[in-house]
N, CA, C, O and CB atoms as a CASP TS submission, in Angstrom:
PFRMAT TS
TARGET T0000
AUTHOR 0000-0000-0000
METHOD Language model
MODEL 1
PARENT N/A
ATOM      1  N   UNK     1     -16.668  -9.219  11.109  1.00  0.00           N
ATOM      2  CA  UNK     1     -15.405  -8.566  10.780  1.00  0.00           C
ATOM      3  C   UNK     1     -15.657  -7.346   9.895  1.00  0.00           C
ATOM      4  O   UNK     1     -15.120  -7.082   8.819  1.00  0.00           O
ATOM      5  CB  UNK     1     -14.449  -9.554  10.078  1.00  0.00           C
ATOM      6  N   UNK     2     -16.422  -6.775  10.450  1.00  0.00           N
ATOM      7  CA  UNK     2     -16.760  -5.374   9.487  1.00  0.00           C
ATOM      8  C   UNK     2     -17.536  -5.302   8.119  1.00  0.00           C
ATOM      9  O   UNK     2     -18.540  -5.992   7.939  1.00  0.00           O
ATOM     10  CB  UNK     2     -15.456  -4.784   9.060  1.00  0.00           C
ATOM     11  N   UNK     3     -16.925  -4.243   6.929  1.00  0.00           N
ATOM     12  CA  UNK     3     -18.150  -4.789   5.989  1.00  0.00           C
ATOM     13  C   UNK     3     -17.698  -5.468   4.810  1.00  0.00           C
ATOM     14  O   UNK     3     -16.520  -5.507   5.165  1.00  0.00           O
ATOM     15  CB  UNK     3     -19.095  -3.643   5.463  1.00  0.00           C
ATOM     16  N   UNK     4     -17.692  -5.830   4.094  1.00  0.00           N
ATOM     17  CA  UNK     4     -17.556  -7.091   3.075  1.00  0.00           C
ATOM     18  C   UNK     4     -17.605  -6.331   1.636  1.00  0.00           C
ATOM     19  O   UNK     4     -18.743  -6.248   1.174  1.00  0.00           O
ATOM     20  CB  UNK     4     -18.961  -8.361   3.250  1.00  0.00           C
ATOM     21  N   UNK     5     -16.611  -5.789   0.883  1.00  0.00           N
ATOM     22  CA  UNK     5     -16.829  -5.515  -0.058  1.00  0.00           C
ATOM     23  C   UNK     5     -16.126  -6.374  -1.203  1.00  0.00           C
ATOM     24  O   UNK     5     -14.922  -6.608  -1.096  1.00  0.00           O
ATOM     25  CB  UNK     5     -16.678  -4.365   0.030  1.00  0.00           C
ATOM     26  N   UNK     6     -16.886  -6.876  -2.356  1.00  0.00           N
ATOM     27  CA  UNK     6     -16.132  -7.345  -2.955  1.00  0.00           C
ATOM     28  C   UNK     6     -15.707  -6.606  -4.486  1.00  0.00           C
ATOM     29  O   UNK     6     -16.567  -6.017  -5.140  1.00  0.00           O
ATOM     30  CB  UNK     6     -16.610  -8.537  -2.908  1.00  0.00           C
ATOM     31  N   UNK     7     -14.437  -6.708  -4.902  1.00  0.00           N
ATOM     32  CA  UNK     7     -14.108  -6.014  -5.166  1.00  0.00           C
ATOM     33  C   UNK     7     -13.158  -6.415  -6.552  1.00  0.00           C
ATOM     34  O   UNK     7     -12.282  -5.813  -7.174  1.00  0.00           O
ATOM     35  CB  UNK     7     -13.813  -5.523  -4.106  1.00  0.00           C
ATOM     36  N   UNK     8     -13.749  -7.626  -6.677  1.00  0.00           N
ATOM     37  CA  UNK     8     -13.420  -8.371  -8.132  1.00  0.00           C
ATOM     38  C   UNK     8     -11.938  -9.063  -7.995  1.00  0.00           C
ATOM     39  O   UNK     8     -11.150  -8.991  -7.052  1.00  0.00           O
ATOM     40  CB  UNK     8     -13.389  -7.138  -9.543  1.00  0.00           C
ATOM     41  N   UNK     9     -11.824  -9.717  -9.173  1.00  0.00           N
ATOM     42  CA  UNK     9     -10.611  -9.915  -9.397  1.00  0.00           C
ATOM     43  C   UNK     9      -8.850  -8.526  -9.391  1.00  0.00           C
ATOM     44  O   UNK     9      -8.501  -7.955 -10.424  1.00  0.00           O
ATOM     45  CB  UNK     9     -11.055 -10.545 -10.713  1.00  0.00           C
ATOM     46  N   UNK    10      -8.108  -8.333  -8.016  1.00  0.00           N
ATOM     47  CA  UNK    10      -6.945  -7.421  -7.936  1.00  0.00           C
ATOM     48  C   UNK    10      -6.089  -7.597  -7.914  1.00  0.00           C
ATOM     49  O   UNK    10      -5.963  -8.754  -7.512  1.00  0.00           O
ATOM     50  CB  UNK    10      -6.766  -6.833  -7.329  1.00  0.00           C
ATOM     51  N   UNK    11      -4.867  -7.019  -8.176  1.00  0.00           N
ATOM     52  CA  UNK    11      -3.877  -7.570  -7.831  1.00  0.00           C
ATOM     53  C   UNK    11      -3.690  -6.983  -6.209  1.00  0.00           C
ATOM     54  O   UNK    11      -4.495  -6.314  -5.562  1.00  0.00           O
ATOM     55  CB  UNK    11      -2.778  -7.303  -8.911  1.00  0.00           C
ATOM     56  N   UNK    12      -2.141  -7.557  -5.745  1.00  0.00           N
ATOM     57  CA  UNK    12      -1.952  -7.643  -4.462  1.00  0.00           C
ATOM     58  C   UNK    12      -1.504  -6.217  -4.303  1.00  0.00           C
ATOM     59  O   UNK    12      -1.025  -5.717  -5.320  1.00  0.00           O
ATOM     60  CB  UNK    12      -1.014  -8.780  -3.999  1.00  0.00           C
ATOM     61  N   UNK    13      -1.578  -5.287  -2.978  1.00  0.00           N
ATOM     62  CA  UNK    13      -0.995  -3.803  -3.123  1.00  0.00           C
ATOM     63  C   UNK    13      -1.814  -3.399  -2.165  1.00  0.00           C
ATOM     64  O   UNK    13      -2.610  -4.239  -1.747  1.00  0.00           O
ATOM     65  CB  UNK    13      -1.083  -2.922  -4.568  1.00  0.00           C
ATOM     66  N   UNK    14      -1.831  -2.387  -1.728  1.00  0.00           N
ATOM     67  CA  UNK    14      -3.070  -1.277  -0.630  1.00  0.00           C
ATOM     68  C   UNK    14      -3.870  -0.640  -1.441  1.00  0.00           C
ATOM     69  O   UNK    14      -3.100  -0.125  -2.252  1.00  0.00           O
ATOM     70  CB  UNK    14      -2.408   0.108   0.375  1.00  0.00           C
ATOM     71  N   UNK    15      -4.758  -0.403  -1.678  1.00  0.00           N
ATOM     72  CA  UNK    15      -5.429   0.339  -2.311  1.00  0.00           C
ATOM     73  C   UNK    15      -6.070   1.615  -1.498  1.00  0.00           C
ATOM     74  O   UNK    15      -6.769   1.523  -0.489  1.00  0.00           O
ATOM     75  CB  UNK    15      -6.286  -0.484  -2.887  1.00  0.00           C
ATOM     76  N   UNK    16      -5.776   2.519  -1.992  1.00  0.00           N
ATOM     77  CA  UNK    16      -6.210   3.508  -1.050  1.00  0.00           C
ATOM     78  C   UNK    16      -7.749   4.610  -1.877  1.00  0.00           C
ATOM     79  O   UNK    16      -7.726   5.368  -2.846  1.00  0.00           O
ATOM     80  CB  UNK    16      -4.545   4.528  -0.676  1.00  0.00           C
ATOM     81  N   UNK    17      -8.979   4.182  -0.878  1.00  0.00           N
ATOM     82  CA  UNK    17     -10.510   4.736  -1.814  1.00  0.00           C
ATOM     83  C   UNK    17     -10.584   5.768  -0.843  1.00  0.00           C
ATOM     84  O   UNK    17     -10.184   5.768   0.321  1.00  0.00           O
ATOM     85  CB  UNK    17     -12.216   3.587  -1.974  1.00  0.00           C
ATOM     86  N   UNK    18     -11.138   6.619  -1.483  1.00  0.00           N
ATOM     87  CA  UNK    18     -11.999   8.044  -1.360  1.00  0.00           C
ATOM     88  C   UNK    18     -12.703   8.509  -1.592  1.00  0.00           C
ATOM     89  O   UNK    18     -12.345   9.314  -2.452  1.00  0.00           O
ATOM     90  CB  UNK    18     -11.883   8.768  -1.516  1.00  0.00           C
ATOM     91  N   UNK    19     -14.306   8.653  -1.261  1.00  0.00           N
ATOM     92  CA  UNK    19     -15.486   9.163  -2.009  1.00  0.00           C
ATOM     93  C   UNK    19     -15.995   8.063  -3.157  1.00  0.00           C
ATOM     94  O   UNK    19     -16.564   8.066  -4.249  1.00  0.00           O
ATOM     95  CB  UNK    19     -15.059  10.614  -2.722  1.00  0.00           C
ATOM     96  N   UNK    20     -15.378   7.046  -2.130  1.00  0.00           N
ATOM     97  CA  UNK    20     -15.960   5.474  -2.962  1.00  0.00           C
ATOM     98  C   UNK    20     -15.416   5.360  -4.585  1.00  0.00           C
ATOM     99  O   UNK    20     -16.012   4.749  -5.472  1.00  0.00           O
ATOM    100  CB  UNK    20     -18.015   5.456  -3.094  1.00  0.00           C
ATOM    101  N   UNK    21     -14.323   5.997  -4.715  1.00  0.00           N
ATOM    102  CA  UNK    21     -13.120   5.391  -5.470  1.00  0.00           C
ATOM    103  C   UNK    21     -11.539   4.810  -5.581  1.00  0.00           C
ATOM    104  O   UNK    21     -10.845   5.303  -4.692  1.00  0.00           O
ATOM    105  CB  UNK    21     -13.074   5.978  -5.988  1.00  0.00           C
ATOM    106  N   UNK    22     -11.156   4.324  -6.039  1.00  0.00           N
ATOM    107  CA  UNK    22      -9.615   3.722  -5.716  1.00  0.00           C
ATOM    108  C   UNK    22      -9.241   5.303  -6.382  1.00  0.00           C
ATOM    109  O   UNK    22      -9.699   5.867  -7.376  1.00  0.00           O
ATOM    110  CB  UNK    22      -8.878   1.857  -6.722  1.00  0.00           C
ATOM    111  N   UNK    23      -8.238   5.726  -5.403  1.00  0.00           N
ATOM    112  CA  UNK    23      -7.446   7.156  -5.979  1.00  0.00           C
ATOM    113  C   UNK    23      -5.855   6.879  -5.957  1.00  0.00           C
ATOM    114  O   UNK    23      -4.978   7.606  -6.424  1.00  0.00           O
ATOM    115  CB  UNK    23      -7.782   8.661  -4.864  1.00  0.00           C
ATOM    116  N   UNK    24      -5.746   5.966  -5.467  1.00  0.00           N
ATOM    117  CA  UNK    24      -4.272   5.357  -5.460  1.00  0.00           C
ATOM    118  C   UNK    24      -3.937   3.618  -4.795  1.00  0.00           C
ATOM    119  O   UNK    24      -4.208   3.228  -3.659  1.00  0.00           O
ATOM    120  CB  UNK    24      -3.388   6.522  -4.439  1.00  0.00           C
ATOM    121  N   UNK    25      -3.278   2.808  -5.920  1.00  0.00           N
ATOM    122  CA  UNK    25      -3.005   2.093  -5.414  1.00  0.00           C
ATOM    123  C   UNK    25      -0.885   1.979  -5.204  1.00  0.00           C
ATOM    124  O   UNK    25      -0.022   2.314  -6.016  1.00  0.00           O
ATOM    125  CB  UNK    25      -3.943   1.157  -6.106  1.00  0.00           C
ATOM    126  N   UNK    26      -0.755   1.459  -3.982  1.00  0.00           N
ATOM    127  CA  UNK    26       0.773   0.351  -3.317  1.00  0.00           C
ATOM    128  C   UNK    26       0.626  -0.405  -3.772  1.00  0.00           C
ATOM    129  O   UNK    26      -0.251  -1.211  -3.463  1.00  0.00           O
ATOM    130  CB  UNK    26       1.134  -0.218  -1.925  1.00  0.00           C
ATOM    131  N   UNK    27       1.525  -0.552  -4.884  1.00  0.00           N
ATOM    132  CA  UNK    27       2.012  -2.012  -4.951  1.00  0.00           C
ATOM    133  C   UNK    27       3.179  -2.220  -4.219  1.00  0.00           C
ATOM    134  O   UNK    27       3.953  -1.375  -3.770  1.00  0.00           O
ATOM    135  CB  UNK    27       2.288  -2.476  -6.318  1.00  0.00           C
ATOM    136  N   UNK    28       3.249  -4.144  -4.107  1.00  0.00           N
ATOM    137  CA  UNK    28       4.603  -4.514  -3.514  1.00  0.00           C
ATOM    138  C   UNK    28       5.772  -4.289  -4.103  1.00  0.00           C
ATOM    139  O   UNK    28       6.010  -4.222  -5.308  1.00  0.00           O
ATOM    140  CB  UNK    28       4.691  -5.713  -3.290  1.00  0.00           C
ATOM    141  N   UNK    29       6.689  -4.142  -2.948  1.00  0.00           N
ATOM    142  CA  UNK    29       7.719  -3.742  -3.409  1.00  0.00           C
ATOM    143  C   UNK    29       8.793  -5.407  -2.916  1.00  0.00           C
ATOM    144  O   UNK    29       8.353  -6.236  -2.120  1.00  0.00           O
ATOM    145  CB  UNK    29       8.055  -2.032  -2.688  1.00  0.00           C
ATOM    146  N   UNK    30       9.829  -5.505  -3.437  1.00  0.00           N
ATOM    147  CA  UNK    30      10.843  -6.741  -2.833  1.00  0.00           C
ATOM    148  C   UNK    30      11.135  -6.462  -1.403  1.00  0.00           C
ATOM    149  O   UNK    30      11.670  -7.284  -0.660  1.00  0.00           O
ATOM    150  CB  UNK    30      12.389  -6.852  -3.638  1.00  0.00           C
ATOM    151  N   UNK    31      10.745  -5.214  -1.031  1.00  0.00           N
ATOM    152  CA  UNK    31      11.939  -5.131   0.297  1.00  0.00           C
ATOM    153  C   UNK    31      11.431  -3.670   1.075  1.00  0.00           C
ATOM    154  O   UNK    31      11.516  -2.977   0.061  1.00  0.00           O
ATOM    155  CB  UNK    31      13.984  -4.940  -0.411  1.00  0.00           C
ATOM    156  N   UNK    32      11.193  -3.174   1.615  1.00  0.00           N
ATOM    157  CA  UNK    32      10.326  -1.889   2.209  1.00  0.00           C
ATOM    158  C   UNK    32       9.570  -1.389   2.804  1.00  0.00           C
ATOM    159  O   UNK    32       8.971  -2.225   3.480  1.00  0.00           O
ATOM    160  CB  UNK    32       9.969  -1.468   1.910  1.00  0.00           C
ATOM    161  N   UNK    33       9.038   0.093   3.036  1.00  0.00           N
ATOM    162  CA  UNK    33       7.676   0.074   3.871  1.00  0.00           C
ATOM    163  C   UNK    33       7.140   1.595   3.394  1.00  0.00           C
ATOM    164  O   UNK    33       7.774   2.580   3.016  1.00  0.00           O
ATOM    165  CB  UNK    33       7.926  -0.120   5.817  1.00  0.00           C
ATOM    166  N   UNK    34       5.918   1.400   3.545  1.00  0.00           N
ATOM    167  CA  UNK    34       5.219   2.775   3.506  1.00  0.00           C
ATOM    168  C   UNK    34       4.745   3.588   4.238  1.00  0.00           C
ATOM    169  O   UNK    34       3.668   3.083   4.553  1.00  0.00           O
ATOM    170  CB  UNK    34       4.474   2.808   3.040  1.00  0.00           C
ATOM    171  N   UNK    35       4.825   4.499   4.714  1.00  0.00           N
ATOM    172  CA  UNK    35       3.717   5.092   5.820  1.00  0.00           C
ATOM    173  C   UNK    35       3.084   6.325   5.311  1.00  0.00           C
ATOM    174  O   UNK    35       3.431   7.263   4.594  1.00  0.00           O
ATOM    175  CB  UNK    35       4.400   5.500   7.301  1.00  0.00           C
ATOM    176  N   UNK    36       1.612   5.826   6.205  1.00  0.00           N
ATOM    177  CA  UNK    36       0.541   6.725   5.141  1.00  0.00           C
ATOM    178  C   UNK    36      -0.012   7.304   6.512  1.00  0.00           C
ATOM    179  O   UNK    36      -0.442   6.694   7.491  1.00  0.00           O
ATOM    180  CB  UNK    36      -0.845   5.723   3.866  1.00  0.00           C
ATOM    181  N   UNK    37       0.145   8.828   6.258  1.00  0.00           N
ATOM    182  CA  UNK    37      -0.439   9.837   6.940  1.00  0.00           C
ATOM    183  C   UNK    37      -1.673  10.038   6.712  1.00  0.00           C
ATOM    184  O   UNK    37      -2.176   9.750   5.627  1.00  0.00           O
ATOM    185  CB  UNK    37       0.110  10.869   6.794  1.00  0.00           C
ATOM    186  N   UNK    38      -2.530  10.711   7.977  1.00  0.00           N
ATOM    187  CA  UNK    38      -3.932  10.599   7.996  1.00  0.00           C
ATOM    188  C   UNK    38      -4.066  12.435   8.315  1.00  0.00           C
ATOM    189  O   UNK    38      -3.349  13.059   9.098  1.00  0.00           O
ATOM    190  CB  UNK    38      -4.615   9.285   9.344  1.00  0.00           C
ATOM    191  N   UNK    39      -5.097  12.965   7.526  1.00  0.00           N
ATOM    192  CA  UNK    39      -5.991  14.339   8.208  1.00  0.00           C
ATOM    193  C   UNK    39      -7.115  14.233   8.097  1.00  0.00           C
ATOM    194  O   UNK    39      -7.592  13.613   7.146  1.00  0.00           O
ATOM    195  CB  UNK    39      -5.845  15.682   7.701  1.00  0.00           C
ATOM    196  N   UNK    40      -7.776  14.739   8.923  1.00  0.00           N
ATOM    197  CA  UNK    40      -9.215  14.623   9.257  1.00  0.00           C
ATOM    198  C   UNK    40     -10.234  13.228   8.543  1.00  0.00           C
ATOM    199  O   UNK    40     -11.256  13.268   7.857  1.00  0.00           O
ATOM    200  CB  UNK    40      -9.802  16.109   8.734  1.00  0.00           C
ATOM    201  N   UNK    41      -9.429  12.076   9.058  1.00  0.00           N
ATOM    202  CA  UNK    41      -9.837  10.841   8.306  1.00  0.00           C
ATOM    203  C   UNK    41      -9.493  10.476   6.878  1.00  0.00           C
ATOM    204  O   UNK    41      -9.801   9.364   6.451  1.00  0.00           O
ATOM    205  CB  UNK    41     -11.122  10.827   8.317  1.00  0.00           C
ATOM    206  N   UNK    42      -9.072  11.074   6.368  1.00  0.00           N
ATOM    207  CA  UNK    42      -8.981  10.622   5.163  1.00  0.00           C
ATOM    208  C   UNK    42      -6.797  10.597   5.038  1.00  0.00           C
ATOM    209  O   UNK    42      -5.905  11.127   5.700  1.00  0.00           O
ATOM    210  CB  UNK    42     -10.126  11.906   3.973  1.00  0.00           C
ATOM    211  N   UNK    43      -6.826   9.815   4.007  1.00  0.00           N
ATOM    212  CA  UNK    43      -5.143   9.757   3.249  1.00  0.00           C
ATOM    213  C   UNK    43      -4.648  10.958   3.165  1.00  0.00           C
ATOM    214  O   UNK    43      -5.524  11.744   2.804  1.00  0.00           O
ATOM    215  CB  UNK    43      -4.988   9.212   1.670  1.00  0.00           C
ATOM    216  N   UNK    44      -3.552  11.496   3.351  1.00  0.00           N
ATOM    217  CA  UNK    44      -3.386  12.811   3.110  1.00  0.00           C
ATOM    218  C   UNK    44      -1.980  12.213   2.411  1.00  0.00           C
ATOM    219  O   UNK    44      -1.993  12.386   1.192  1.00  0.00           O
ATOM    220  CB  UNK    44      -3.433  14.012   4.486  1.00  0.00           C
ATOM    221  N   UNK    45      -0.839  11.586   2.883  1.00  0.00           N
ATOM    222  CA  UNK    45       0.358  11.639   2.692  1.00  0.00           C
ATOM    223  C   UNK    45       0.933  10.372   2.916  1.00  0.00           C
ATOM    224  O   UNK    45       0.919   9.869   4.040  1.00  0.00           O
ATOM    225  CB  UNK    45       0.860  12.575   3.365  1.00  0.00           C
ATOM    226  N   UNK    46       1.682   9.545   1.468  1.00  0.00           N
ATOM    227  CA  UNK    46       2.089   8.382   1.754  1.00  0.00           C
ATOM    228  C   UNK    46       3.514   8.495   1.418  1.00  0.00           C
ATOM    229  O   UNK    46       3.746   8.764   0.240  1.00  0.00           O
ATOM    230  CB  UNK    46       1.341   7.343   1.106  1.00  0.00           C
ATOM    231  N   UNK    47       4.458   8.356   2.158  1.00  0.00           N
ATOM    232  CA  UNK    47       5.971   8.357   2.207  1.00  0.00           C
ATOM    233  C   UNK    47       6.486   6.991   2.075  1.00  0.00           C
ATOM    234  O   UNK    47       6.360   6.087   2.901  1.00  0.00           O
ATOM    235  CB  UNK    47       6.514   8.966   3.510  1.00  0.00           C
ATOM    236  N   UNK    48       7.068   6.946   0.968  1.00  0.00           N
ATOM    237  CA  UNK    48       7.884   5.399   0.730  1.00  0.00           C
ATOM    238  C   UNK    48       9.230   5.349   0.683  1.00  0.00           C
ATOM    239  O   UNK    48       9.980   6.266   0.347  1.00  0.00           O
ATOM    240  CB  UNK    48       7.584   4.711  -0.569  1.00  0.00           C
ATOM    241  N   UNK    49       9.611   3.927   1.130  1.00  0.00           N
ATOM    242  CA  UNK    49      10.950   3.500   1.361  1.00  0.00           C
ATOM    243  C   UNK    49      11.218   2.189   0.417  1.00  0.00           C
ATOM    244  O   UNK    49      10.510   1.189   0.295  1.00  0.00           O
ATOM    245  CB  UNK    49      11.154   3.191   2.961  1.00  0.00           C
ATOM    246  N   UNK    50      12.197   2.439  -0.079  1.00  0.00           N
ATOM    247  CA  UNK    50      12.626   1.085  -0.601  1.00  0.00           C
ATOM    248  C   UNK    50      14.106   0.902  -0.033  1.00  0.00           C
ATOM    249  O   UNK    50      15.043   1.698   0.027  1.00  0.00           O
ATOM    250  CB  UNK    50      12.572   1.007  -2.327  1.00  0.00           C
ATOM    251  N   UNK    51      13.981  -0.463   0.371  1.00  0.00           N
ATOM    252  CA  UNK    51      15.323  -1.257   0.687  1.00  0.00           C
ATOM    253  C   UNK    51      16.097  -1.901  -0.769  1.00  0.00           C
ATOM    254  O   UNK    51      15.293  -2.312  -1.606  1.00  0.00           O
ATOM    255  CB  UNK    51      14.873  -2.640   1.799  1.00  0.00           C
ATOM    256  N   UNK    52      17.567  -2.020  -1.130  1.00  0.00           N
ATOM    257  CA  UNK    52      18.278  -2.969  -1.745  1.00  0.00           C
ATOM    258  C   UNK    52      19.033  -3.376  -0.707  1.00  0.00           C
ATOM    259  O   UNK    52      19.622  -2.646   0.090  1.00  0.00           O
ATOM    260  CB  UNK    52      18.992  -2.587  -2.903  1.00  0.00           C
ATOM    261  N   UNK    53      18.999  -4.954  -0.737  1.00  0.00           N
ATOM    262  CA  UNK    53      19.765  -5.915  -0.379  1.00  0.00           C
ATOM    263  C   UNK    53      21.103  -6.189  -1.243  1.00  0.00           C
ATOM    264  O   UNK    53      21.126  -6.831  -2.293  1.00  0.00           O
ATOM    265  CB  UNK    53      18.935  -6.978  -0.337  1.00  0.00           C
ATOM    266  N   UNK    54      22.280  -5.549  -0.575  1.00  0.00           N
ATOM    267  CA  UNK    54      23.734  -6.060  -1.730  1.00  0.00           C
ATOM    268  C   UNK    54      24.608  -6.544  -0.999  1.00  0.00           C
ATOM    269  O   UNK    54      24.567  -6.321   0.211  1.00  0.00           O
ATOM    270  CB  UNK    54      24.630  -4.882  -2.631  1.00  0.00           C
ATOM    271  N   UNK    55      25.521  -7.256  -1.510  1.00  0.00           N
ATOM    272  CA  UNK    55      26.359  -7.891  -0.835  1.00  0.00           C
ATOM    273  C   UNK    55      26.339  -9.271   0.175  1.00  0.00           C
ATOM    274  O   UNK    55      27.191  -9.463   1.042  1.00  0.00           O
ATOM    275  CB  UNK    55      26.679  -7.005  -0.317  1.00  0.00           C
ATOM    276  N   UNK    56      25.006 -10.348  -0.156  1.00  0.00           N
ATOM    277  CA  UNK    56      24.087 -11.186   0.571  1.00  0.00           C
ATOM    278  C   UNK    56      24.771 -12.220  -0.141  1.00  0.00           C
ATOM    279  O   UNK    56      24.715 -12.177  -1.370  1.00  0.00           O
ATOM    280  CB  UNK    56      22.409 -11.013   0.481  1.00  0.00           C
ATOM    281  N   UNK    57      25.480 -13.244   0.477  1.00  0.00           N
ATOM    282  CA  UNK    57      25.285 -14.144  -0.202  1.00  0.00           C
ATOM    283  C   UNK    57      24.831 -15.204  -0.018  1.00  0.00           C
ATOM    284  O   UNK    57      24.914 -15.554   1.159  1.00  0.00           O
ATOM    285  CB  UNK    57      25.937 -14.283  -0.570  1.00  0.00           C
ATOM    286  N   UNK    58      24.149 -16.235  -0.993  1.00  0.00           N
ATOM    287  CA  UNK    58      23.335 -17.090  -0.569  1.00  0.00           C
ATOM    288  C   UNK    58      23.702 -18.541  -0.338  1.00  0.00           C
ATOM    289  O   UNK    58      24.224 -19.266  -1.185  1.00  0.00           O
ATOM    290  CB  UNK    58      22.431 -16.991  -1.323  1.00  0.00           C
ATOM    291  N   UNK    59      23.408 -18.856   0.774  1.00  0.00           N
ATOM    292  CA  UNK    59      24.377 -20.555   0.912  1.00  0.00           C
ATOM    293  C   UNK    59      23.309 -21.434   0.591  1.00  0.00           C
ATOM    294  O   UNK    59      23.497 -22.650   0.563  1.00  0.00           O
ATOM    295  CB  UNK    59      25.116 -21.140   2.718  1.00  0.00           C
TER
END
């Protein structure tokens, strides 16, 4: 399954490395999505969405 890095104790999120560093991490959000644009292989552009849930009620 590819290569195996370990990478210590993280929290949960995307981490996004470059030149073999973390340059940005996603964390979770309650409700949402991200989309992360690519140029010439690498991250270029991550656009986020967050959802609120109102008006739900719970039985």
């Amino acid at each position: 399954m590819g290569n195996t890095v370990n990478l210590g104790v993280l929290d949960d999120g995307v981490y996004i490395v470059q030149g073999g560093a973390i340059v940005e991490v996603l964390e979770p959000k309650e409700y949402g999505q991200d989309l992360i644009q690519w140029q010439r292989g690498k991250v270029f552009e991550v656009s986020e969405s967050k959802r609120k849930r109102v008006g739900v009620v719970k039985k």
